[in-house]
Biopython code that builds the backbone (N, CA, C, O; Angstrom):
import numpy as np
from Bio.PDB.StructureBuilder import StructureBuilder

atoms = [
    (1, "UNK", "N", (0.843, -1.182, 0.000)),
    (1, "UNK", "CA", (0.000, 0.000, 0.000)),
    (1, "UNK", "C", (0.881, 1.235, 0.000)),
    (1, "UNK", "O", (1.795, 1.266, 0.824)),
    (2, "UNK", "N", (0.695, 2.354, -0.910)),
    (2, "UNK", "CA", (1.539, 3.579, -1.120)),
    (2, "UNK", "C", (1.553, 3.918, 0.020)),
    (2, "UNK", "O", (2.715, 4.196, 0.317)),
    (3, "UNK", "N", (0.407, 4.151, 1.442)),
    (3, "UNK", "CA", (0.572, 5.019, 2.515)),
    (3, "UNK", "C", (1.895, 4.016, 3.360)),
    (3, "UNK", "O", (2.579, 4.570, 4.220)),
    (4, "UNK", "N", (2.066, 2.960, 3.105)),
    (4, "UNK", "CA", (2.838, 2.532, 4.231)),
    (4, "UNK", "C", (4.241, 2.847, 3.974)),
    (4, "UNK", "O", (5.201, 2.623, 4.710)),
    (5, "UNK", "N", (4.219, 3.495, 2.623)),
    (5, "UNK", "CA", (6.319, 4.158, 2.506)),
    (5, "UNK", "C", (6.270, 5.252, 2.696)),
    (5, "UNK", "O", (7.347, 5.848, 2.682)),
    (6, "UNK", "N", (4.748, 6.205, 3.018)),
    (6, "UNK", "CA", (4.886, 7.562, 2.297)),
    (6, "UNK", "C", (5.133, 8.440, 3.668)),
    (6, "UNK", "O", (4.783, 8.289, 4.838)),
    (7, "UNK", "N", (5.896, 9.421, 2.969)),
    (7, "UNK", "CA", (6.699, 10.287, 4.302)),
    (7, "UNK", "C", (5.357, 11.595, 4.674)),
    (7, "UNK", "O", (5.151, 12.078, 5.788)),
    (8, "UNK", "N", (4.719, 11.878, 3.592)),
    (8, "UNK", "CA", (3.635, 12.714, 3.676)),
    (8, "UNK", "C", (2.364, 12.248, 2.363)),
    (8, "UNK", "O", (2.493, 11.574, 1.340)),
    (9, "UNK", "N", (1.036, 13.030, 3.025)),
    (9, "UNK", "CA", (-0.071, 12.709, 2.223)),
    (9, "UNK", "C", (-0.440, 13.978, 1.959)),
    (9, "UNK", "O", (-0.637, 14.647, 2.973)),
    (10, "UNK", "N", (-0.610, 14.573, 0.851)),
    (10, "UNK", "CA", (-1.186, 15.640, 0.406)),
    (10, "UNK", "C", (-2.405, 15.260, -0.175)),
    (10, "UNK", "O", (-2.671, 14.538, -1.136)),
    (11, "UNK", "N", (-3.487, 16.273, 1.076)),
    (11, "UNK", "CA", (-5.079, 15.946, 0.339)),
    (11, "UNK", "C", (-5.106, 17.416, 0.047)),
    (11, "UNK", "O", (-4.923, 18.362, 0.814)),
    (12, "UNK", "N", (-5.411, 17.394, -1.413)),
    (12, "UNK", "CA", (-5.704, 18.430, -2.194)),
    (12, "UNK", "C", (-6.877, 18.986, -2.293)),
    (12, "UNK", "O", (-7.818, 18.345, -1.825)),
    (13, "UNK", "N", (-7.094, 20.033, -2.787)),
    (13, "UNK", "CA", (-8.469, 20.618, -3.419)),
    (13, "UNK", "C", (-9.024, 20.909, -2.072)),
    (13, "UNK", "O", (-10.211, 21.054, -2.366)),
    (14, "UNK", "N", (-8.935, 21.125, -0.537)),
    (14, "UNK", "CA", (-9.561, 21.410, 0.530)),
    (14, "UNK", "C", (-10.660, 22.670, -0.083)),
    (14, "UNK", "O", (-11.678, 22.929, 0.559)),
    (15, "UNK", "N", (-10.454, 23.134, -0.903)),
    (15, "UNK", "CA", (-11.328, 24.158, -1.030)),
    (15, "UNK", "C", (-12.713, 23.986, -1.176)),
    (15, "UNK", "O", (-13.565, 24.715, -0.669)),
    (16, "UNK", "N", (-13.041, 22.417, -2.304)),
    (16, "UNK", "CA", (-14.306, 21.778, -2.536)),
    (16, "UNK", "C", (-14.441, 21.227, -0.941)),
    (16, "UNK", "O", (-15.312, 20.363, -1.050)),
    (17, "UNK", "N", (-14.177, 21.255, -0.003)),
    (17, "UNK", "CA", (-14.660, 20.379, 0.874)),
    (17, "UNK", "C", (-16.212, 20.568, 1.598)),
    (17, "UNK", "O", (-16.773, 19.744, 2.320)),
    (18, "UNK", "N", (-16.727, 21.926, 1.169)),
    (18, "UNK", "CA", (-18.115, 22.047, 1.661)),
    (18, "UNK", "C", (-19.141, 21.506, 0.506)),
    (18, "UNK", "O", (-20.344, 21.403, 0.748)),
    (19, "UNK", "N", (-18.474, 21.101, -1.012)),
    (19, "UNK", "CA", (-19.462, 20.668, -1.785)),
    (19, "UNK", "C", (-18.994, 18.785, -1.981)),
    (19, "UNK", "O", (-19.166, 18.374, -3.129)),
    (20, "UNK", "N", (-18.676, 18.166, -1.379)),
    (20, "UNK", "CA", (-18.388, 16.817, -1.847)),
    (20, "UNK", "C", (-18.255, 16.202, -0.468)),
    (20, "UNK", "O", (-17.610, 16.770, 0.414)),
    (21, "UNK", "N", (-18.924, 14.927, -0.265)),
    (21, "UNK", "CA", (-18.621, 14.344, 1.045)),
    (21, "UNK", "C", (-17.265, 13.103, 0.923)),
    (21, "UNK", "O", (-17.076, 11.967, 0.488)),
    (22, "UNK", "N", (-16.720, 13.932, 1.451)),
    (22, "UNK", "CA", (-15.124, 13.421, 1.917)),
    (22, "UNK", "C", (-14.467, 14.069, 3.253)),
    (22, "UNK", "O", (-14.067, 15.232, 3.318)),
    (23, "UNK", "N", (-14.422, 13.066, 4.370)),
    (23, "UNK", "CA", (-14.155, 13.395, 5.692)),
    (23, "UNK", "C", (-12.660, 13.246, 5.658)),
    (23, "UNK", "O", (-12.256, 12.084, 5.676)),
    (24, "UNK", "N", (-11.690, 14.283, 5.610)),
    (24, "UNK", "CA", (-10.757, 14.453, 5.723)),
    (24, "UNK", "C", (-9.630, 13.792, 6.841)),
    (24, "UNK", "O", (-8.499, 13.332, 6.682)),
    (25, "UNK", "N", (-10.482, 13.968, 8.021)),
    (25, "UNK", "CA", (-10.059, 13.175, 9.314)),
    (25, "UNK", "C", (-9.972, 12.006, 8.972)),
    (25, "UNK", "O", (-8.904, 11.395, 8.980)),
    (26, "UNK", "N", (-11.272, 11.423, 8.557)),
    (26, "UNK", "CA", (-11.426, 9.934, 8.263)),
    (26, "UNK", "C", (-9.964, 9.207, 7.679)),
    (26, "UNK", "O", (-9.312, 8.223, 8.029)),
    (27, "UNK", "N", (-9.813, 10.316, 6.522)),
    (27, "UNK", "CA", (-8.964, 9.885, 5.205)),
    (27, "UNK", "C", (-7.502, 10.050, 6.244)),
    (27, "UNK", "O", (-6.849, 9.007, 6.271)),
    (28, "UNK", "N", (-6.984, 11.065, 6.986)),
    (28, "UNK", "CA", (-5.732, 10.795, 7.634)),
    (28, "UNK", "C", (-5.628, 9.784, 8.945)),
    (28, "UNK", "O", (-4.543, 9.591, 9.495)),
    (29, "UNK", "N", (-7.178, 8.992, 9.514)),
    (29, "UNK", "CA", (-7.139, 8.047, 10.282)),
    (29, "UNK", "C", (-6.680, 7.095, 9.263)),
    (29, "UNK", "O", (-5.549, 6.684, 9.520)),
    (30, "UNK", "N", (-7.183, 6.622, 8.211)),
    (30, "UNK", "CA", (-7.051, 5.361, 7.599)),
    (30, "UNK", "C", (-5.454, 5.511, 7.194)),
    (30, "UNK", "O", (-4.828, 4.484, 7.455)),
    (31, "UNK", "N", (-4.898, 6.255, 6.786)),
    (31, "UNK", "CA", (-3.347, 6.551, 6.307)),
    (31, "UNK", "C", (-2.507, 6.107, 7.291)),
    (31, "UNK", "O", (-1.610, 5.300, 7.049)),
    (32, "UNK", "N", (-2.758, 6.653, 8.607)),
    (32, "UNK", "CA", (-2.187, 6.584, 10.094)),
    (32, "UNK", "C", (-2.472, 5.489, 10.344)),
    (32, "UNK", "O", (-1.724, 5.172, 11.269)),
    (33, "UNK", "N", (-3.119, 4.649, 10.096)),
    (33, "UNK", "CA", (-2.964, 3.211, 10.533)),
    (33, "UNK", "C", (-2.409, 2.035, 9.632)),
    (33, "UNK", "O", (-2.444, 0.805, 9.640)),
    (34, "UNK", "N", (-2.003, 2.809, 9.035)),
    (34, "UNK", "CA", (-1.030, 1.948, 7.966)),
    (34, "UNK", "C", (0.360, 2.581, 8.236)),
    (34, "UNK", "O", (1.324, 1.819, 8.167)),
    (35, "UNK", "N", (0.588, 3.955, 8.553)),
    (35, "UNK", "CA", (1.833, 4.362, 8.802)),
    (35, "UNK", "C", (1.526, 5.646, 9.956)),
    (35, "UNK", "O", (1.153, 6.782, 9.664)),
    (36, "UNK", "N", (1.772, 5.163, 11.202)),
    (36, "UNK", "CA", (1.872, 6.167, 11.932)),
    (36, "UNK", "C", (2.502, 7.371, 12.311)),
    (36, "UNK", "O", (2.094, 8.097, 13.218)),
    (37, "UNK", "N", (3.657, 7.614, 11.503)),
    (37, "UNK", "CA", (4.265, 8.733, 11.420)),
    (37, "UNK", "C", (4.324, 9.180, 10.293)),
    (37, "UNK", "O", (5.421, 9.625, 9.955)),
    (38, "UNK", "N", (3.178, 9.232, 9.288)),
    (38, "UNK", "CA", (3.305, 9.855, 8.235)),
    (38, "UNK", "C", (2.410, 11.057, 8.642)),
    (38, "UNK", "O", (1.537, 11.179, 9.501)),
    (39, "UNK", "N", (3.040, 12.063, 7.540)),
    (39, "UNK", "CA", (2.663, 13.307, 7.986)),
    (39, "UNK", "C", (1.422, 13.914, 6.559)),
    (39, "UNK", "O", (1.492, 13.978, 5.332)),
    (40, "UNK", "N", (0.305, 14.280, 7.678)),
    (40, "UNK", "CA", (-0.710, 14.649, 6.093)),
    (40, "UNK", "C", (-1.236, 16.037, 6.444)),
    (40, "UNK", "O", (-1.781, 16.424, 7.477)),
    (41, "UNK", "N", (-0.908, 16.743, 5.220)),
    (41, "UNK", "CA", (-1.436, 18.132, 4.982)),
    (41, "UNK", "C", (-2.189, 18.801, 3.678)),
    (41, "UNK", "O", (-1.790, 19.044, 2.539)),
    (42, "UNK", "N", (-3.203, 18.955, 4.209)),
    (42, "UNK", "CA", (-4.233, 19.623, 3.274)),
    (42, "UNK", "C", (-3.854, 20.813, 2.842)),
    (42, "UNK", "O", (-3.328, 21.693, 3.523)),
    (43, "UNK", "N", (-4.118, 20.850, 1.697)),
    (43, "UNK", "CA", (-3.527, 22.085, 0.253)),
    (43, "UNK", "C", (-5.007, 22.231, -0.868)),
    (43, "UNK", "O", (-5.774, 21.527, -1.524)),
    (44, "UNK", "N", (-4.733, 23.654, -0.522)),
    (44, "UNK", "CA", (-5.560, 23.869, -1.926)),
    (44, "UNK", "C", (-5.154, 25.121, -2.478)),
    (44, "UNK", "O", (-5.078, 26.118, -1.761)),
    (45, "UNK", "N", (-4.854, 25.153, -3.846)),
    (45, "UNK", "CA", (-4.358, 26.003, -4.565)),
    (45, "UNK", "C", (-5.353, 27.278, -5.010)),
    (45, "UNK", "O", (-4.953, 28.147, -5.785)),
    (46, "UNK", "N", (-6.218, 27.282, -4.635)),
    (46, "UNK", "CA", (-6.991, 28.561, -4.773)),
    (46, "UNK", "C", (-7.016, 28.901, -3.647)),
    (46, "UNK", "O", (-7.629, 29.968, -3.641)),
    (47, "UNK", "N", (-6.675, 28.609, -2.507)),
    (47, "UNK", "CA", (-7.064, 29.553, -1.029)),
    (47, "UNK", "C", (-5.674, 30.090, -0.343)),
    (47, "UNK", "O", (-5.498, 30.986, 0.483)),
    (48, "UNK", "N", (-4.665, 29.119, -1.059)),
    (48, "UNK", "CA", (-2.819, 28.712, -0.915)),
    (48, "UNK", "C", (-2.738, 28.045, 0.611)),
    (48, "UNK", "O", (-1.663, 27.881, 1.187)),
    (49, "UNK", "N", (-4.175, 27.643, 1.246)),
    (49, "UNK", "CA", (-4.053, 26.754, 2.744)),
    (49, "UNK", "C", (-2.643, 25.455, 2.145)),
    (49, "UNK", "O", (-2.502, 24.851, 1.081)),
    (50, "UNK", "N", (-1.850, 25.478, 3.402)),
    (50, "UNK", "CA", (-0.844, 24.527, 3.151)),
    (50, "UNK", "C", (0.100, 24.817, 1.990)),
    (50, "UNK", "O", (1.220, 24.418, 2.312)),
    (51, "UNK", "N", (0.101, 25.230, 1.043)),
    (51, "UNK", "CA", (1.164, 25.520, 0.183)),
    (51, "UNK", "C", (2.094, 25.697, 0.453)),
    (51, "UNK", "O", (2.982, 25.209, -0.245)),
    (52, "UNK", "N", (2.528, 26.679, 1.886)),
    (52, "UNK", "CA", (3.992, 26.739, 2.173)),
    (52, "UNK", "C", (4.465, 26.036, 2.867)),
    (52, "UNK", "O", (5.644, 26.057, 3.221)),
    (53, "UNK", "N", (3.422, 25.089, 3.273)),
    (53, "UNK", "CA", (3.865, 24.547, 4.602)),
    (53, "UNK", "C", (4.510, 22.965, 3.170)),
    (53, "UNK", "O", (5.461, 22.230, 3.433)),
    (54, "UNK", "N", (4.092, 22.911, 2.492)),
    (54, "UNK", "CA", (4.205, 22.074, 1.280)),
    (54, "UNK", "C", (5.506, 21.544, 0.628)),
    (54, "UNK", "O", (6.224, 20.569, 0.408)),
    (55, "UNK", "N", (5.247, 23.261, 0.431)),
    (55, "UNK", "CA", (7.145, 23.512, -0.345)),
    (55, "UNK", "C", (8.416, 23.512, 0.938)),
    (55, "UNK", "O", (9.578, 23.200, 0.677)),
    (56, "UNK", "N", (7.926, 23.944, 2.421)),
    (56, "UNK", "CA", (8.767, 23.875, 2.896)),
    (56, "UNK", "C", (8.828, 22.476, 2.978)),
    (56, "UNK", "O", (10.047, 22.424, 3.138)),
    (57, "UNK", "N", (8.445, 21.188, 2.997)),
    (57, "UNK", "CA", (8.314, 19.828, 3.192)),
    (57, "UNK", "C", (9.684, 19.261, 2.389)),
    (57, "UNK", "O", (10.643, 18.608, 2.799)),
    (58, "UNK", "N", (9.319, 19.844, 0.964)),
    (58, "UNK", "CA", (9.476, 19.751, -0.480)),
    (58, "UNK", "C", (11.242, 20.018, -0.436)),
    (58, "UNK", "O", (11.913, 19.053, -0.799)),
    (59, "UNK", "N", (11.776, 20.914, -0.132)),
    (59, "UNK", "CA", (12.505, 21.711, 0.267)),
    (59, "UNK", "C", (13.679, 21.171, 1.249)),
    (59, "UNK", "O", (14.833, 21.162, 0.819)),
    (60, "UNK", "N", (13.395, 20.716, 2.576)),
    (60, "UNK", "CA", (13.834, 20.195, 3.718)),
    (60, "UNK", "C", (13.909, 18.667, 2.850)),
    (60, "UNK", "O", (14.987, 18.309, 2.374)),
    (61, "UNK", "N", (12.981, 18.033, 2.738)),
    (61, "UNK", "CA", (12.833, 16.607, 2.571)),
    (61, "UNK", "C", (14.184, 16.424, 1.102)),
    (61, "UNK", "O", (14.907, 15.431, 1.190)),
    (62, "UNK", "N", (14.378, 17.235, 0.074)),
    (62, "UNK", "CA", (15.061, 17.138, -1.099)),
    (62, "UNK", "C", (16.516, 17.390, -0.646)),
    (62, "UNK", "O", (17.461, 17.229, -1.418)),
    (63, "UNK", "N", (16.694, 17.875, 0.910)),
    (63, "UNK", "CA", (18.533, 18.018, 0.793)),
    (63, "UNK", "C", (18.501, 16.355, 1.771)),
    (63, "UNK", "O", (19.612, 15.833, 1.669)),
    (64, "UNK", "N", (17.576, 15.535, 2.585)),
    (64, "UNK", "CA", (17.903, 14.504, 2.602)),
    (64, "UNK", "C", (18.814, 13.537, 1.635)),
    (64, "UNK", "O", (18.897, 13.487, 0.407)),
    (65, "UNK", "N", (19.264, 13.020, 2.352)),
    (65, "UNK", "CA", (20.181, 11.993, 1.426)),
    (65, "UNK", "C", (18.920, 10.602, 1.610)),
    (65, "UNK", "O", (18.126, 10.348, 2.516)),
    (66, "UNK", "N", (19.229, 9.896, 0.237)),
    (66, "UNK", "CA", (18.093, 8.695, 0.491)),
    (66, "UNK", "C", (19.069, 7.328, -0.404)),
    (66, "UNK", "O", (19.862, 7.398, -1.343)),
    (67, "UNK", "N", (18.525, 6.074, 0.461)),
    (67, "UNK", "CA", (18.785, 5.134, 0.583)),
    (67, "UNK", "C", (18.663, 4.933, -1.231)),
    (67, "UNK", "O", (17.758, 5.055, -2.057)),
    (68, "UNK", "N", (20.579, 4.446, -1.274)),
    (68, "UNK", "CA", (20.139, 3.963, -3.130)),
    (68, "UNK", "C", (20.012, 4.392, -3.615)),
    (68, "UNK", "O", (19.455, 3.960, -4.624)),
    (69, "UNK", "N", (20.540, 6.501, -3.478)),
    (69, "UNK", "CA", (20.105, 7.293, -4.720)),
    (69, "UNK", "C", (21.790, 7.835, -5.196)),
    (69, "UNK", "O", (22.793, 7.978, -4.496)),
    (70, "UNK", "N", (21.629, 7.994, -6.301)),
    (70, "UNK", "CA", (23.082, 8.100, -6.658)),
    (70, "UNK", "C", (22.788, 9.517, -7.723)),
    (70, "UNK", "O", (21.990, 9.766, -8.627)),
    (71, "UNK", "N", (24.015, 10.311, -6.985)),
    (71, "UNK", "CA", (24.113, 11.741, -7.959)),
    (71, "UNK", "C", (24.397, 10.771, -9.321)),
    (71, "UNK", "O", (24.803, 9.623, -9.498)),
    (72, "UNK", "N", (23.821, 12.218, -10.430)),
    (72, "UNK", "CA", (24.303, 12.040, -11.888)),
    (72, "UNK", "C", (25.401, 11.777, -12.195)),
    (72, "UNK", "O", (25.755, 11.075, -13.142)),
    (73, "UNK", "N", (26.463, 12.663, -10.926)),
    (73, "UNK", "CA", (27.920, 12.617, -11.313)),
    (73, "UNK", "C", (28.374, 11.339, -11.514)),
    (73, "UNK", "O", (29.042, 10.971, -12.480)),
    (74, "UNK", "N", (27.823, 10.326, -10.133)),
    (74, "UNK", "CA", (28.230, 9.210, -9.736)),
    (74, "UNK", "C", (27.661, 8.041, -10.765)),
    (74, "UNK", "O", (28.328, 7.027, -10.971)),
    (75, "UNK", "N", (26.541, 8.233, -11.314)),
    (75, "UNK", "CA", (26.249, 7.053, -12.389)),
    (75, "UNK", "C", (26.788, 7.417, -13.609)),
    (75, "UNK", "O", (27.034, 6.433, -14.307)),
    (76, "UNK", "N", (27.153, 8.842, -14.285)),
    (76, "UNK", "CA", (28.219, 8.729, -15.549)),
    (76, "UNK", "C", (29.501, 8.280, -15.322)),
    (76, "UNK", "O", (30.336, 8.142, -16.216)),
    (77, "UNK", "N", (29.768, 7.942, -13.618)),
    (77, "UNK", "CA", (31.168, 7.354, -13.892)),
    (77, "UNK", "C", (31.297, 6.041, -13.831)),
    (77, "UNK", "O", (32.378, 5.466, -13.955)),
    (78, "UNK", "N", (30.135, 5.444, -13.624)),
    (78, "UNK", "CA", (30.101, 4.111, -13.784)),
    (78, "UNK", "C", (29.702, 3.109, -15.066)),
    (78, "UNK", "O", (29.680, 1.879, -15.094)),
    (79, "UNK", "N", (29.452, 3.902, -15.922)),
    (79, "UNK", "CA", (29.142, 3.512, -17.043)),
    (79, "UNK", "C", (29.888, 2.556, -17.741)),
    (79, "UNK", "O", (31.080, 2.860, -17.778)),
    (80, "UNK", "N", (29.589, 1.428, -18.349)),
    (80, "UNK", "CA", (30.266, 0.490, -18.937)),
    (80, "UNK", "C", (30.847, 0.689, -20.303)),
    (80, "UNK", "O", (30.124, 0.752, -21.297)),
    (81, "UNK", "N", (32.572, 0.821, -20.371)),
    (81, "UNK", "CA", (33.411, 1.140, -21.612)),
    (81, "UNK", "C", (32.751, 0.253, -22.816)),
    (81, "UNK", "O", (32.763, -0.975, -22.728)),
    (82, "UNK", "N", (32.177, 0.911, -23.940)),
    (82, "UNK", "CA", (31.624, -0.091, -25.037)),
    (82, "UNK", "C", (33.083, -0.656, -25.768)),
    (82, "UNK", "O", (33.037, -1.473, -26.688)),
]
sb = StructureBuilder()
sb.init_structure("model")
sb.init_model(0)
sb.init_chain("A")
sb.init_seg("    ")
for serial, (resi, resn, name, xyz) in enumerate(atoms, 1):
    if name == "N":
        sb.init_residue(resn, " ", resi, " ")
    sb.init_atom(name, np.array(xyz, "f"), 0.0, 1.0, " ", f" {name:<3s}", serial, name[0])
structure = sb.get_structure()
């Protein structure tokens, strides 16, 4: 299940939330019990709720170093001599 790797859940569109029944709580209980320290924040791009809080995520989370990722530098030097 995607929620059980995911470091955050972005529920979007909060803005429709007075015209569509979708319980938001509901949706970050069910996430949280598949991964309890995942972190979920509601965004909607017409009101900008959460947006910065988004990019700062975005931001912080991208100078992590991650398991098995290799700079560009490091895979053109491994390339196999034809």
């Amino acid at each position: 299940h995607m929620f059980a790797a995911a470091g955050l859940v972005v529920i979007n569109k909060t803005d429709l939330l007075p015209y569509v029944d979708f319980d938001v709580d509901a949706c970050a209980g069910y996430a949280r019990a598949l991964n309890p320290g995942v972190n979920i924040l509601p965004v909607s791009a017409t009101t900008g709720e959460g947006l910065s809080e988004w990019y700062d995520w975005i931001a912080v989370t991208a100078k992590r170093p991650r398991i098995g990722h290799m700079s560009q530098a490091s895979v053109d030097k491994t390339k196999v001599p034809e």
